[in-house]
C-alpha positions, -999 to 999 in steps of 0.1 A, spaced: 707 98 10 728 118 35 726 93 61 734 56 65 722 32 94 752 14 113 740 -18 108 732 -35 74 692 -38 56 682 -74 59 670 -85 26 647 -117 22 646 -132 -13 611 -135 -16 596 -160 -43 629 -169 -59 604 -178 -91 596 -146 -94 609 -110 -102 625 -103 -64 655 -118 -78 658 -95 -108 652 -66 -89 676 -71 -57 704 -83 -87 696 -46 -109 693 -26 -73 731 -35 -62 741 -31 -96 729 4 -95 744 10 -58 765 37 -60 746 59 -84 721 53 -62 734 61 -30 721 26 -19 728 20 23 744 -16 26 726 -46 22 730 -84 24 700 -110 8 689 -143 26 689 -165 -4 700 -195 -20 736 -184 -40 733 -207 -64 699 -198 -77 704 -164 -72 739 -162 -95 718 -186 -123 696 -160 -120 723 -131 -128 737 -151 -154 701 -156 -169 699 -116 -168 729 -112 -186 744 -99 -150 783 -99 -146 783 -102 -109 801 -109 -80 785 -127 -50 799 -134 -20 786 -157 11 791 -137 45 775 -128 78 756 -96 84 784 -81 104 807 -82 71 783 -65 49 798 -35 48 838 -48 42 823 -66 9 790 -45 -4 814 -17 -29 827 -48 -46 806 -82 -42 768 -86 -35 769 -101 2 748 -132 6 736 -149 37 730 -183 23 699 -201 32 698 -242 48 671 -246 19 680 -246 -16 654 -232 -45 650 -252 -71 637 -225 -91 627 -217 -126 622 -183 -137 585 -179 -139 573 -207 -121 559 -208 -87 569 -239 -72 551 -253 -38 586 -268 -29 610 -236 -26 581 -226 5 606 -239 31 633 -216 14 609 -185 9 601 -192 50 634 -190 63 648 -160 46 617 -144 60 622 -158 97 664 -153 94 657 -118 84 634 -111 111 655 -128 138 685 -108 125 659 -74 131 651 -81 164 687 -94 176 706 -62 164 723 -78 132 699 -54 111 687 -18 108 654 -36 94 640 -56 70 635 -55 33 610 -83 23 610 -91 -18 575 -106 -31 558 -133 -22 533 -155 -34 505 -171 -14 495 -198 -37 526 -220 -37 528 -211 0 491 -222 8 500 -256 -12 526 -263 13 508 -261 43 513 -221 52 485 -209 77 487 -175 77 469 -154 53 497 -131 40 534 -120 45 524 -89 69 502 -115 94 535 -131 90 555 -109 97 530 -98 129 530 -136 144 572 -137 145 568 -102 159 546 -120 187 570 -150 191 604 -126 197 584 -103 222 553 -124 232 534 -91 225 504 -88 200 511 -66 173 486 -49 151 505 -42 116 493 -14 97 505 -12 64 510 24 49 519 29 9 544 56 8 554 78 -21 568 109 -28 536 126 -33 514 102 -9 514 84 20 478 62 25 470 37 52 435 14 48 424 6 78 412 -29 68 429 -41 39 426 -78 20 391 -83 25 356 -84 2 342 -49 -2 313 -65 14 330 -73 49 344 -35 52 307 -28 65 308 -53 93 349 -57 99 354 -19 105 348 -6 139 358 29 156 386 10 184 399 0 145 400 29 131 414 47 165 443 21 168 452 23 136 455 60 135 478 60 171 502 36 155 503 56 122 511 90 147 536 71 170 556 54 136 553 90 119 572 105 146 592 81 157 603 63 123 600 92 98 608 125 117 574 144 114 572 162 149 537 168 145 520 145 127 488 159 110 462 127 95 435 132 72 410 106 79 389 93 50 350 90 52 335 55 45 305 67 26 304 88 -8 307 127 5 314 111 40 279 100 40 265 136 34 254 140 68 234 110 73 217 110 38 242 82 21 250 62 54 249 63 87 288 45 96 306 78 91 288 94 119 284 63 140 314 47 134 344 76 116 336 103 138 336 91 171 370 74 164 385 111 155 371 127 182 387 102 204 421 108 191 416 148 187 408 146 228 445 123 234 462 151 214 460 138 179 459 162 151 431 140 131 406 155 110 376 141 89 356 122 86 365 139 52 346 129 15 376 107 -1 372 121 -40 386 154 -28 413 142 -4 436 135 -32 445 165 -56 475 186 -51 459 218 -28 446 186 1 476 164 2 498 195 16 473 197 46 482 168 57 514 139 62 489 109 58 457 98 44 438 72 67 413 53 44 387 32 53 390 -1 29 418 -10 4 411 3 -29 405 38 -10 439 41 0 458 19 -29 443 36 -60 453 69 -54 490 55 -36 495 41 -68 486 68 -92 506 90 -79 533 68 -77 532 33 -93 570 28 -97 586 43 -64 556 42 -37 567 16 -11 552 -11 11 563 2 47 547 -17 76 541 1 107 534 -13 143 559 -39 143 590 -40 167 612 -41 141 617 -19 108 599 -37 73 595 -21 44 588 -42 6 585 -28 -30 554 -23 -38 545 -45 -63 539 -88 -67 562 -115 -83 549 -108 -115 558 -144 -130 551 -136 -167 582 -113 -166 608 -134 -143 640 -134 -160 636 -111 -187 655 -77 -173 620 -59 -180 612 -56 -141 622 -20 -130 639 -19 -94 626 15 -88 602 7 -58 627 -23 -46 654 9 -47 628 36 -26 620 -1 0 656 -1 7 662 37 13 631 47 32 645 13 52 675 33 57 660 64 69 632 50 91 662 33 110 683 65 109 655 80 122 644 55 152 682 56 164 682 96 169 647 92 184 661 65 213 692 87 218 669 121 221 
């Protein structure tokens, strides 16, 4: 990476029961071949050097603020240490680290919007153990969106965009039943959705011009009427919408051709209408280095993209490929917002 952000990445331990440990402890090992950008990790020290020492990890760790990052990240992994401790065993998901796995979240985001961060880098959560403990929200993201709301007192609508090297996809409604697509998406949706994706496209990742690709609902983009009436009623007049404010947008366009090599050059991202759309393809073209990178927010967040995957906590089998591409596209969305507020 040719260019590094100022200020430090803001890393959030995630569920320290799970692999986020493992994978923030194997990226900073690999930080110089890698070309990392500076980090520090909101976390409990203690559980996070059992956790090294667990991996077989000979590592240094070292408590600091933000601002010293940089002095310490070549020779110590800087920690920010959290007020809650984890009591955590590899594996387990535990109801009782939630206050833990909440403040590294909120420190990280205060530290975002309070200019001790470049962004954020959030490590897996899990919503079970979270939900036991009394958390209301229905995901990190909605999260993520209400602290945005509380720093700014602004509504924020996140849009969450899977980012690859070969693909970048956005679904325009996301954790819901198949069934609900049908009455949850609407065309003010779909248009919003596709104005943030343009703005964070330009601003965040350099594209002058961004050029979307906007998937139909229907098999064959409903085939003119013949298998469904929503991409006419519903797709279309949300692109003509943004075609007349001076969006490139096209589609609605039949999603089993959007994908091969020839299509994806046409275009810098595909806008899908329902999860598995936009996910299945992300992740086949890249499973180990696509990346979680949340758009519409005030503040940069991007995550791996994968879970906590429990059942392999503690081993040294969890790759840190995608927590590696999280903390460099991080890196160069932030690079990339700071030359567009000085231009």
């Amino acid at each position: 990476m040719n260019t590094v952000s100022p200020l430090p990445l803001a890393v959030s331990i995630g569920d320290p029961g799970g692999i986020g440990p493992d994978v923030i402890l194997a990226a900073w090992r690999m930080r110089r071949e890698a070309e990392l950008p500076p980090f520090y990790v909101l976390a409990d020290p203690f559980q996070l050097a059992a956790r090294a020492h667990e991996l077989g990890f000979d590592l240094p760790i070292i408590e600091c603020a933000p601002s010293d990052t940089a002095v310490h990240f070549d020779t110590a992994l800087p920690i920010v240490a959290l007020q809650n401790r984890f009591s955590a065993v590899s594996g387990a998901p535990d109801a009782a680290n939630a206050p833990g796995i909440i403040e590294a979240i909120d420190r990280a985001v205060a530290d975002a919007m309070e200019g001790r961060a470049a962004g954020i880098v959030t490590a897996p959560i899990s919503k079970k153990p979270l939900y036991d403990a009394g958390f209301r929200h229905p995901g990190h993201t909605e999260y993520l969106a209400a602290l945005a709301k509380q720093h700014t007192g602004r509504d924020a609508l996140p849009v969450m965009m899977l980012a690859g090297p070969k693909l970048r996809a956005v679904p325009v409604t996301i954790h819901i039943p198949l069934q609900r697509v049908f009455d949850d998406l609407t065309t003010e949706l779909i248009v919003e959705t596709c104005r943030i994706v343009h703005h964070d496209l330009a601003a965040r990742f350099g594209i002058a011009s961004p050029r979307l690709a906007v998937a139909g609902l229907n098999p064959h983009a409903g085939e003119g009427g013949a298998l469904g009436s929503e991409d006419n009623d519903i797709v279309l007049p949300a692109i003509e919408q943004l075609v007349a404010s001076g969006i490139d947008a096209r589609g609605p366009l039949p999603a089993d051709t959007m994908f091969h090599d020839r299509a994806r050059a046409t275009y810098d991202a595909a806008i899908c209408m329902y999860h598995d759309q936009a996910l299945i393809p992300a992740k086949t073209l890249g499973f180990d280095d696509s990346v979680n990178a949340t758009l519409g927010l005030p503040f940069i967040r991007t995550s791996p993209d994968h879970g906590t995957a429990f059942d392999i906590a503690g081993t040294g089998k969890a790759l840190p490929d995608s927590f590696i591409a999280a903390l460099r596209m991080a890196a160069e969305m932030a690079e990339h917002s700071r030359r567009a507020e000085a231009a």
